[in-house]
ROVEX-933092 format. One record per residue (C-alpha): chain; residue number from 0; residue in three letters; x negated, y, z. Coordinates in nm, 2 decimals. Layout:
(site "A" NUM "Ala" (X Y Z)) ...
//
This chain:
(site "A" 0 "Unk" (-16.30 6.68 9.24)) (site "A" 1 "Unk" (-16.22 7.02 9.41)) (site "A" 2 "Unk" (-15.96 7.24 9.21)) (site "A" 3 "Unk" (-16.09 7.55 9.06)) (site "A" 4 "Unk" (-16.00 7.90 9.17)) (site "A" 5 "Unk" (-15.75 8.02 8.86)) (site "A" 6 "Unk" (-15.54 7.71 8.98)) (site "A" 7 "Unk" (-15.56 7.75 9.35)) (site "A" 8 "Unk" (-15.42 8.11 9.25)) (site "A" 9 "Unk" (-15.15 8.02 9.01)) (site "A" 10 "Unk" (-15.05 7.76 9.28)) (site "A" 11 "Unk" (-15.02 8.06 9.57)) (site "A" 12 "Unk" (-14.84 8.28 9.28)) (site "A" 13 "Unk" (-14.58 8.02 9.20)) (site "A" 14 "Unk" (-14.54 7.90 9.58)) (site "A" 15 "Unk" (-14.47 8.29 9.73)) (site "A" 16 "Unk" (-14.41 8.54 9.38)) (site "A" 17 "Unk" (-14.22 8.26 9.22)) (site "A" 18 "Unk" (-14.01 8.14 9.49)) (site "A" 19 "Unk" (-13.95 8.53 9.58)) (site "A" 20 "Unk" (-13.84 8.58 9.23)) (site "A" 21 "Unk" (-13.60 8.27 9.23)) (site "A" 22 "Unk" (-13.46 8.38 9.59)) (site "A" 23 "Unk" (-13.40 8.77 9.52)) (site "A" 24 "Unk" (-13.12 8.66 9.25)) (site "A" 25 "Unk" (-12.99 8.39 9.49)) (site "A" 26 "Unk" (-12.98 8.71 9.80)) (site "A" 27 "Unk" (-12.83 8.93 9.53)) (site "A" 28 "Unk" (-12.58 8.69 9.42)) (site "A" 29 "Unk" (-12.49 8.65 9.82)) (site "A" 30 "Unk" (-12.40 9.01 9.84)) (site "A" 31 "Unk" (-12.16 9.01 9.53)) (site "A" 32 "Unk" (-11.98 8.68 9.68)) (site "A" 33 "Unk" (-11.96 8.88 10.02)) (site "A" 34 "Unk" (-11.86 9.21 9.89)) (site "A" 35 "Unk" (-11.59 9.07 9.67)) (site "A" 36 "Unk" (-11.50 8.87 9.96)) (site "A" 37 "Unk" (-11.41 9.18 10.17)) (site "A" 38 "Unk" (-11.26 9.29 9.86)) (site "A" 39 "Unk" (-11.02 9.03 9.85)) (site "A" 40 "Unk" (-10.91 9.07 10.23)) (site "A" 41 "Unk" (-10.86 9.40 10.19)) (site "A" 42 "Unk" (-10.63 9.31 9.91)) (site "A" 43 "Unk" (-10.46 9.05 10.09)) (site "A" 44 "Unk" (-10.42 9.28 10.39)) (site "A" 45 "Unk" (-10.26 9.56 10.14)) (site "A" 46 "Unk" (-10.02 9.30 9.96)) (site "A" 47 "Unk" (-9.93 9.20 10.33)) (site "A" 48 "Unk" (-9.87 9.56 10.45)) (site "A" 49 "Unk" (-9.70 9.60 10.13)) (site "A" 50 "Unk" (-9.49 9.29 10.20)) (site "A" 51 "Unk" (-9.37 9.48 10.54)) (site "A" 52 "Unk" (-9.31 9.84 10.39)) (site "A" 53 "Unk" (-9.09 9.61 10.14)) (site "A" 54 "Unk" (-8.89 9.46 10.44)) (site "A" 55 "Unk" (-8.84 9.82 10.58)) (site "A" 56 "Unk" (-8.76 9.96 10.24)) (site "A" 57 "Unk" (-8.44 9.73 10.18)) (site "A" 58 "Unk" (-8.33 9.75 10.53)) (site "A" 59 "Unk" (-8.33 10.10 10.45)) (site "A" 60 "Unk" (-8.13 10.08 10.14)) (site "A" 61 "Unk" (-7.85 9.83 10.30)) (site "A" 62 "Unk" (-7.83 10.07 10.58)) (site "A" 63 "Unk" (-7.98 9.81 10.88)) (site "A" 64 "Unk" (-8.23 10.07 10.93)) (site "A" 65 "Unk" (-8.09 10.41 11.00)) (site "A" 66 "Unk" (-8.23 10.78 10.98)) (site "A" 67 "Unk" (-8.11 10.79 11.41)) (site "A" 68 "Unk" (-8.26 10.41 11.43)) (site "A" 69 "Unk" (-8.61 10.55 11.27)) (site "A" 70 "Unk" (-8.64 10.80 11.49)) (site "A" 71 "Unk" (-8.61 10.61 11.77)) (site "A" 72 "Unk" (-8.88 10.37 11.66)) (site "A" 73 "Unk" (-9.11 10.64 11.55)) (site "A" 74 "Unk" (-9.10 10.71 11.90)) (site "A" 75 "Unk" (-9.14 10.36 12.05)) (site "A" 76 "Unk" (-9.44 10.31 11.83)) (site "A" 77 "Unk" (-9.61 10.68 11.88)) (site "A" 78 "Unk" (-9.55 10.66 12.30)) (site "A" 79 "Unk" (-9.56 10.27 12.36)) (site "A" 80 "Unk" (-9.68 10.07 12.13)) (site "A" 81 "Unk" (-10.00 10.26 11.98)) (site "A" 82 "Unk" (-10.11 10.36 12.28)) (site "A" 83 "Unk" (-10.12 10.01 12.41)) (site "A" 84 "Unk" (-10.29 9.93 12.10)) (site "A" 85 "Unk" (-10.54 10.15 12.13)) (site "A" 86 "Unk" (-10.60 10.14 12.51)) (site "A" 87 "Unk" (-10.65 9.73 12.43)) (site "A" 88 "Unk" (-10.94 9.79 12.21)) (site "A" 89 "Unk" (-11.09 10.06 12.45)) (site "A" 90 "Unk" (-11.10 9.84 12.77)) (site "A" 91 "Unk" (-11.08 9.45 12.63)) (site "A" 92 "Unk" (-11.25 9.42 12.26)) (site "A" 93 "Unk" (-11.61 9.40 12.18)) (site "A" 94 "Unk" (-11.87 9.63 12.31)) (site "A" 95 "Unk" (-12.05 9.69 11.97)) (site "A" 96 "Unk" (-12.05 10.03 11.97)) (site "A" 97 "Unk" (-12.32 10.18 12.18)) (site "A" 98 "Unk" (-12.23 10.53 12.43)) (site "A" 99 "Unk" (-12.43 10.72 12.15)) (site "A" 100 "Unk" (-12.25 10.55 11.81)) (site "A" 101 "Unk" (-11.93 10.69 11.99)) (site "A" 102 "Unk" (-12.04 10.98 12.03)) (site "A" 103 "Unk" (-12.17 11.00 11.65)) (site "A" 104 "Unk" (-11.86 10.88 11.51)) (site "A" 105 "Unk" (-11.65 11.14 11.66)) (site "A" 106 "Unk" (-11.88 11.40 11.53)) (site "A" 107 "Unk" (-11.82 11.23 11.17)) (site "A" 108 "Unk" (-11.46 11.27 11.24)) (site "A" 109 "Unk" (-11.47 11.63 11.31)) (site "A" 110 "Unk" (-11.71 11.68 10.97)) (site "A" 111 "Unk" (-11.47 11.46 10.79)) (site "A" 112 "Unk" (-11.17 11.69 10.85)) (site "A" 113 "Unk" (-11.36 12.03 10.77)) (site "A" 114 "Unk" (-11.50 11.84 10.44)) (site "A" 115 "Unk" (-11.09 11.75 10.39)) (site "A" 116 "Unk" (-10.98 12.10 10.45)) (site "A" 117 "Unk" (-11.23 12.24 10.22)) (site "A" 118 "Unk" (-11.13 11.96 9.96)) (site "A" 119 "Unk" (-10.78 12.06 10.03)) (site "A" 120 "Unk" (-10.77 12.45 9.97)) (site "A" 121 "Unk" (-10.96 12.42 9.66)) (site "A" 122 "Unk" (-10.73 12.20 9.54)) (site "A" 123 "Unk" (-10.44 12.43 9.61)) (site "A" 124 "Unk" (-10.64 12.70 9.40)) (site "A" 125 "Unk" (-10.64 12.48 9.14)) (site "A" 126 "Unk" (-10.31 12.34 9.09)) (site "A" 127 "Unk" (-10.12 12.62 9.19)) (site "A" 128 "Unk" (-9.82 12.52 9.39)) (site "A" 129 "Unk" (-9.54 12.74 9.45)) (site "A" 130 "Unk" (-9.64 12.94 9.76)) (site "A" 131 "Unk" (-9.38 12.79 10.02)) (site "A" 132 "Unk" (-9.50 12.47 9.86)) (site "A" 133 "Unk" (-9.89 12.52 9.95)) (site "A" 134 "Unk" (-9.91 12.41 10.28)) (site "A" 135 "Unk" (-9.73 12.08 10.23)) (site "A" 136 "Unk" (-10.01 12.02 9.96)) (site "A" 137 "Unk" (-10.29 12.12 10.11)) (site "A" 138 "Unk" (-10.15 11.86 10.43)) (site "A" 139 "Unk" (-10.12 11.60 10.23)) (site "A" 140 "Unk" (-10.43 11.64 10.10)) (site "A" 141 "Unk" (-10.63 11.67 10.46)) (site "A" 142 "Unk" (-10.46 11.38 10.69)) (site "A" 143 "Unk" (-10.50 11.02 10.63)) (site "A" 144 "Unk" (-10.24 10.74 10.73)) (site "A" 145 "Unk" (-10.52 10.63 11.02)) (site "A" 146 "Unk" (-10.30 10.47 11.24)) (site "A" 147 "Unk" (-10.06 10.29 11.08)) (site "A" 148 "Unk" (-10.24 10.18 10.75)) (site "A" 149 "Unk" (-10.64 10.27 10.83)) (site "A" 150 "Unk" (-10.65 10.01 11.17)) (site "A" 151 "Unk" (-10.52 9.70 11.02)) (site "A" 152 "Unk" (-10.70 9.75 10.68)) (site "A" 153 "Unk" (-11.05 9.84 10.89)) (site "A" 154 "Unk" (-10.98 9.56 11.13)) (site "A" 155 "Unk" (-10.97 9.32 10.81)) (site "A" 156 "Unk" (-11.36 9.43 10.74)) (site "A" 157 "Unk" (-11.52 9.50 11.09)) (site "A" 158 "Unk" (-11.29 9.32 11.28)) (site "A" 159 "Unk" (-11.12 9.39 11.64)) (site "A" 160 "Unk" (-11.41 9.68 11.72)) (site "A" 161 "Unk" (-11.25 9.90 11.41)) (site "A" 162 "Unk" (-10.94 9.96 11.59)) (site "A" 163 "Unk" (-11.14 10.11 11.92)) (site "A" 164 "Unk" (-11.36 10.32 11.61)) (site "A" 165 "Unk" (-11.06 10.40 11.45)) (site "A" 166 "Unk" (-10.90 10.54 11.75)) (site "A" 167 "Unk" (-11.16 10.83 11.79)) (site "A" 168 "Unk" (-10.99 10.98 11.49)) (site "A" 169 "Unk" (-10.72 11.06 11.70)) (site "A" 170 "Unk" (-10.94 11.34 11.90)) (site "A" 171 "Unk" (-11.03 11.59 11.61)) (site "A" 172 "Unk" (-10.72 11.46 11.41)) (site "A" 173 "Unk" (-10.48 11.65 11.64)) (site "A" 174 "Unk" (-10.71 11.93 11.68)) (site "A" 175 "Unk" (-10.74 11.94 11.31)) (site "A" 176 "Unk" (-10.32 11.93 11.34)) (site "A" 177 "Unk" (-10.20 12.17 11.56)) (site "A" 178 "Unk" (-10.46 12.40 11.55)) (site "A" 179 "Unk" (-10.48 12.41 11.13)) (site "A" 180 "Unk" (-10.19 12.23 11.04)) (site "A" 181 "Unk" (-9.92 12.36 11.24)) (site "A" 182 "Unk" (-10.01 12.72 11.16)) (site "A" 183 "Unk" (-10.09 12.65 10.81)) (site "A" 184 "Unk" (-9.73 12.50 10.76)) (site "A" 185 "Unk" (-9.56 12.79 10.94)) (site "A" 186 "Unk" (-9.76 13.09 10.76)) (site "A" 187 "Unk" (-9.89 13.23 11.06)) (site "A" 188 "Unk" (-10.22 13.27 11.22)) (site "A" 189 "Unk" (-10.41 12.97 11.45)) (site "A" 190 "Unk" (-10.38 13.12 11.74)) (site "A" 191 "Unk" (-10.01 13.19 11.75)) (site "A" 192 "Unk" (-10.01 12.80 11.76)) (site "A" 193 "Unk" (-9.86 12.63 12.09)) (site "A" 194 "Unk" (-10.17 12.43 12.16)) (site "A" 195 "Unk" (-10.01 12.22 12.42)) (site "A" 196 "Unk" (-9.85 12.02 12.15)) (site "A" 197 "Unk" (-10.18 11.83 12.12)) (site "A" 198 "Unk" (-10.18 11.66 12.39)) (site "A" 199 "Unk" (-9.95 11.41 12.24)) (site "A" 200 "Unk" (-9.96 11.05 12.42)) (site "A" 201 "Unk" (-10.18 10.91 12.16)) (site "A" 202 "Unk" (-10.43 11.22 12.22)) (site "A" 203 "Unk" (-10.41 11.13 12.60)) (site "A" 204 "Unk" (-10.47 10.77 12.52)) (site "A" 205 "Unk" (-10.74 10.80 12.29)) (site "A" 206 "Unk" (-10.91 11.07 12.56)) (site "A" 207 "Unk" (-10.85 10.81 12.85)) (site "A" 208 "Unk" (-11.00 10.56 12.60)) (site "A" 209 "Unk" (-11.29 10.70 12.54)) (site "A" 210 "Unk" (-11.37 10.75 12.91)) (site "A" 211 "Unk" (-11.30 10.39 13.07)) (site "A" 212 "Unk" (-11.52 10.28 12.68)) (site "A" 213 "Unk" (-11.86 10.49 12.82)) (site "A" 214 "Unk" (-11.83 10.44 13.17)) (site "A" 215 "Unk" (-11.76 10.05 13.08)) (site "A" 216 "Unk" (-11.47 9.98 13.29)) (site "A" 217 "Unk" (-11.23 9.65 13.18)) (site "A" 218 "Unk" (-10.89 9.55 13.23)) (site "A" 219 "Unk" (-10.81 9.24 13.45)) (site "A" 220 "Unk" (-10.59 9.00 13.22)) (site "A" 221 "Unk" (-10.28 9.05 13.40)) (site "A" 222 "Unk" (-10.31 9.38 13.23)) (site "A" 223 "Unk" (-10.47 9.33 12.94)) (site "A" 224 "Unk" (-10.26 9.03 12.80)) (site "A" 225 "Unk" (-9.91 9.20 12.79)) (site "A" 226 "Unk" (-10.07 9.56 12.65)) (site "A" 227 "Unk" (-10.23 9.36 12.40)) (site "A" 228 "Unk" (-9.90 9.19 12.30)) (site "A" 229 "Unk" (-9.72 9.51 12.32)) (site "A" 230 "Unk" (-9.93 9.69 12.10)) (site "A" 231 "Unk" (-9.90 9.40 11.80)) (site "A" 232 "Unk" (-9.56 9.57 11.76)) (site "A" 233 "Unk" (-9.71 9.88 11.60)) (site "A" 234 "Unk" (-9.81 9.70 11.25)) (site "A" 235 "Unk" (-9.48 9.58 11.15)) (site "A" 236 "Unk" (-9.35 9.82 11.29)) (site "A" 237 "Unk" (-9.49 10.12 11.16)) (site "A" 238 "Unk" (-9.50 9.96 10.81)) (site "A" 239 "Unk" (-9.11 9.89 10.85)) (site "A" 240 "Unk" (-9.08 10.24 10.97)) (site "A" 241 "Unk" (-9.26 10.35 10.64)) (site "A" 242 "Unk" (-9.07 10.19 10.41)) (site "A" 243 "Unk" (-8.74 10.25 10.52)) (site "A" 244 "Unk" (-8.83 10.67 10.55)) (site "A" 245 "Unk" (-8.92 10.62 10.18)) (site "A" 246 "Unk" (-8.63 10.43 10.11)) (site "A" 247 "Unk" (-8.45 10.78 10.06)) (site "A" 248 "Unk" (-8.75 10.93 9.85)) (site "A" 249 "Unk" (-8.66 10.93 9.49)) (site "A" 250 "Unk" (-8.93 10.76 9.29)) (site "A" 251 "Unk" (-8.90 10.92 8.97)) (site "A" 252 "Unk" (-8.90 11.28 9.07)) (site "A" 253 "Unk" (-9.28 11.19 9.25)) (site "A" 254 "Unk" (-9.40 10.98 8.95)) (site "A" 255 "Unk" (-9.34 11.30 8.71)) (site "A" 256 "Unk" (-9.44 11.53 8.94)) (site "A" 257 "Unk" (-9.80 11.57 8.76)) (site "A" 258 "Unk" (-9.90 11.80 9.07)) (site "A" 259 "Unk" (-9.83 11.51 9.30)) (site "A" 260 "Unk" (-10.08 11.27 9.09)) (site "A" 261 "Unk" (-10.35 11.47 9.08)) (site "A" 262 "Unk" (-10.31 11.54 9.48)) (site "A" 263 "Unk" (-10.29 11.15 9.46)) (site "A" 264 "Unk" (-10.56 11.10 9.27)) (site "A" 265 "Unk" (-10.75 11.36 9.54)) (site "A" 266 "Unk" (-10.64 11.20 9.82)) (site "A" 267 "Unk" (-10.74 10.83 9.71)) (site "A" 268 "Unk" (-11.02 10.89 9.50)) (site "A" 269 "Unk" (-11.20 11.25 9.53)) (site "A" 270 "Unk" (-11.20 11.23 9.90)) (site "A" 271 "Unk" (-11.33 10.86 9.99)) (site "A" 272 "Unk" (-11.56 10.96 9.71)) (site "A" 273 "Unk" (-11.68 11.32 9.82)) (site "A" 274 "Unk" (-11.74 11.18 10.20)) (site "A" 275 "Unk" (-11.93 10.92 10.13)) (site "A" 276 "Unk" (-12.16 11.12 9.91)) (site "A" 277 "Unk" (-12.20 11.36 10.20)) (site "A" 278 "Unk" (-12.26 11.16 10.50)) (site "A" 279 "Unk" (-12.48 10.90 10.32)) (site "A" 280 "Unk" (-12.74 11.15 10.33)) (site "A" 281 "Unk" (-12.76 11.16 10.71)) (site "A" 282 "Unk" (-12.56 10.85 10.84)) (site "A" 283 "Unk" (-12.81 10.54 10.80)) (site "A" 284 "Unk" (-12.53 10.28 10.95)) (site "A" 285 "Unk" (-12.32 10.12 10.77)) (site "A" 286 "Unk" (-12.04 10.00 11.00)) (site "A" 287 "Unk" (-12.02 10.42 11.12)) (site "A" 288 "Unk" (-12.06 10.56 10.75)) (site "A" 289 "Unk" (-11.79 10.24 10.63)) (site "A" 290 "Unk" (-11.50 10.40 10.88)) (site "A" 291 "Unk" (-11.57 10.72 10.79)) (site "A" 292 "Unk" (-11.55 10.67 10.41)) (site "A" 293 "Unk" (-11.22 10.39 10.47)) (site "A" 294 "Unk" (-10.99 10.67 10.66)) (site "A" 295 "Unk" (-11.10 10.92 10.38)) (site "A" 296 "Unk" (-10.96 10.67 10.15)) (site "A" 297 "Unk" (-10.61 10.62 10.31)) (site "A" 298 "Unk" (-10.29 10.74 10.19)) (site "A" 299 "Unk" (-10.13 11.08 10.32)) (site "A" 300 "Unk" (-10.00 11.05 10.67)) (site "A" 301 "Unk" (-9.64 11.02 10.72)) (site "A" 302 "Unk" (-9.64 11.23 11.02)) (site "A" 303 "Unk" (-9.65 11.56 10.72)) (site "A" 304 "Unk" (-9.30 11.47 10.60)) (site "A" 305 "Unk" (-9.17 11.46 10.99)) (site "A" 306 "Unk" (-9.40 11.80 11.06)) (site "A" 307 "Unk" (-9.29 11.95 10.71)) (site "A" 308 "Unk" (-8.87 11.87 10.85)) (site "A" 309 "Unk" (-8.95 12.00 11.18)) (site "A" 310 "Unk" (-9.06 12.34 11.06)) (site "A" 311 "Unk" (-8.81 12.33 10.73)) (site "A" 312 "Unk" (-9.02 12.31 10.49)) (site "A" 313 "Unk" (-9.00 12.12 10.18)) (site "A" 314 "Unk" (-8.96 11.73 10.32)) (site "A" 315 "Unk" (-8.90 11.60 10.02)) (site "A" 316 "Unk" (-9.20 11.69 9.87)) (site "A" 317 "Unk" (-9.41 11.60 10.21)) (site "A" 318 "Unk" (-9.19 11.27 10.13)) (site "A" 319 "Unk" (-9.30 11.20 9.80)) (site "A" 320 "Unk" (-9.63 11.28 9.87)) (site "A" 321 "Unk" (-9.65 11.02 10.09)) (site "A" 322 "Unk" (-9.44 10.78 9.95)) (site "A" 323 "Unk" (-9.68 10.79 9.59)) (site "A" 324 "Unk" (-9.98 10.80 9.79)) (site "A" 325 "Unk" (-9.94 10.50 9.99)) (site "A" 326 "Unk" (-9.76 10.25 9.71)) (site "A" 327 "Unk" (-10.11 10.35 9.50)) (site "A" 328 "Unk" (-10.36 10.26 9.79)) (site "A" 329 "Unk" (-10.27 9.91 9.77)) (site "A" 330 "Unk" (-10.47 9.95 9.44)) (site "A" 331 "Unk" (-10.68 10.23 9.54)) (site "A" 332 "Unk" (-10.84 10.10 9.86)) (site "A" 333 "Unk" (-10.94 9.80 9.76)) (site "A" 334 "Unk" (-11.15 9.92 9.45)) (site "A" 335 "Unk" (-11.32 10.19 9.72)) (site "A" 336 "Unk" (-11.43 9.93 9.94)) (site "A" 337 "Unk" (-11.56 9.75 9.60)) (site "A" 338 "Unk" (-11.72 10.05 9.50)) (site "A" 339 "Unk" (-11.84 10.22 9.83)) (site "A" 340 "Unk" (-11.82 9.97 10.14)) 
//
């Protein structure tokens, strides 16, 4: 006896609607277990950092570590190591990134830092700093750690190919730096500014970078093996660098320092946050849109408390600035990869 037509139909339901309905649970449930996955690196990768900063911070305190001994490594790791870092990723890691994604991403960087600066002068508006105070703040507020905290972390969640994306930054970061920065810190007007100070070896590098990335030009391994090794240095290094500057910074004067929260609280939250919101309307890939958001959500770059002592401003400010904001990120960027990543 042939089966009526209802039952053929409730058969085909069940079979494709039903077994949908069962499986979109089962996809959605996969994308909470991968999500809190990455979560959970990144945390690991924070606590490990962390773990580093620590080993810097007491070699700091019992005097192992130096102010002379910092500099000198601060050095290494800005001339030497980083560049070999990044010169590594350019020329030996994964191709993923097409000519025009490249291209893209360093127009995302660019945005990024005029969306910063914006974020940044309202924020001096509103908290109203003393004036030879303002520029450290507003600093603060605009560069992220991208180098020494934003490549390992974004390495943890797109692997090797972050550190070449991550390297763009460098390009309109230094713009952003001596052509804002510098003259915002000093008072005087942006074109007063000695622009050959950008051309800083990591500028080169990154420039070079990009080149030998779009013409697709690779390193023979007699090369690329002992850059590669040389440039594992900067991790450690730079996080033991970190934690022995703040070794000096005293921790109670930034925690009750209610102006230094709330630039906190801008830095970590507001500006991941405010970027994301922005370039979600336009940017339609993830991986591009993801690097852009994670160096929005990094701590304040040291380099402010080194740029704030060069020009005699308040260092210890630019110190604790960057001292609170990077002890809180090992909270902070984990719940903005939860929440926006």
């Amino acid at each position: 006896m042939l089966a009526s037509p209802p039952f053929l139909w409730g058969c085909f339901r069940f079979t494709f609607w039903g077994k949908a309905a069962i499986m979109e649970p089962k996809k959605r449930k996969r994308k909470r277990e991968n999500e809190m996955a990455d979560v959970g690196i990144v945390f690991q990768k924070m606590l490990v950092l962390l773990l580093m900063m620590s080993v810097g911070f007491l070699a700091g305190k019992t005097g192992v570590m130096t102010q002379q001994g910092n500099h000198c490594l601060s050095v290494l790791i800005n001339k030497v190591t980083m560049p070999c870092m990044l010169l590594h990723a350019s020329v030996c890691g994964e191709r993923v990134l097409g000519s025009g994604d490249v291209l893209l991403l360093t127009g995302l960087y660019f945005a990024g830092f005029a969306l910063l600066i914006v974020l940044a002068r309202l924020y001096r508006l509103a908290l109203h700093p003393a004036k030879e105070d303002g520029g450290v703040y507003e600093l603060l507020m605009i560069f992220p750690n991208s180098a020494f905290i934003g490549i390992p972390v974004a390495a943890a969640i797109y692997g090797s190919t972050a550190v070449f994306g991550i390297s763009l930054l460098n390009l309109p970061f230094y713009v952003a730096l001596y052509c804002y920065g510098v003259s915002l810190i000093q008072g005087v007007p942006m074109g007063k500014v000695d622009l050959k100070q950008i051309f800083s070896p990591l500028m080169i590098t990154s420039i070079l970078g990009l080149a030998l990335y779009l013409c697709n030009i690779r390193l023979p391994d007699l090369l690329a093996e002992p850059m590669q090794t040389i440039g594992q240095i900067s991790t450690p290094g730079a996080m033991m660098l970190i934690g022995s500057t703040l070794a000096d910074v005293p921790l109670k004067k930034a925690v009750c320092n209610w102006r230094m929260l709330l630039l906190a609280a801008g830095r970590l939250l507001l500006a991941p946050v405010a970027v994301h919101l922005v370039f979600s309307l336009f940017v339609k890939d993830e991986m591009l849109l993801g690097l852009v958001t994670l160096i929005a959500a990094m701590p304040s770059a040291s380099f402010v408390s080194l740029l704030a002592a060069e020009y005699e401003k308040n260092e210890v400010l630019a110190a604790e600035g960057v001292f609170l904001t990077t002890i809180l990120s090992v909270v902070t960027i984990p719940l903005m990869t939860m929440l926006l990543l």
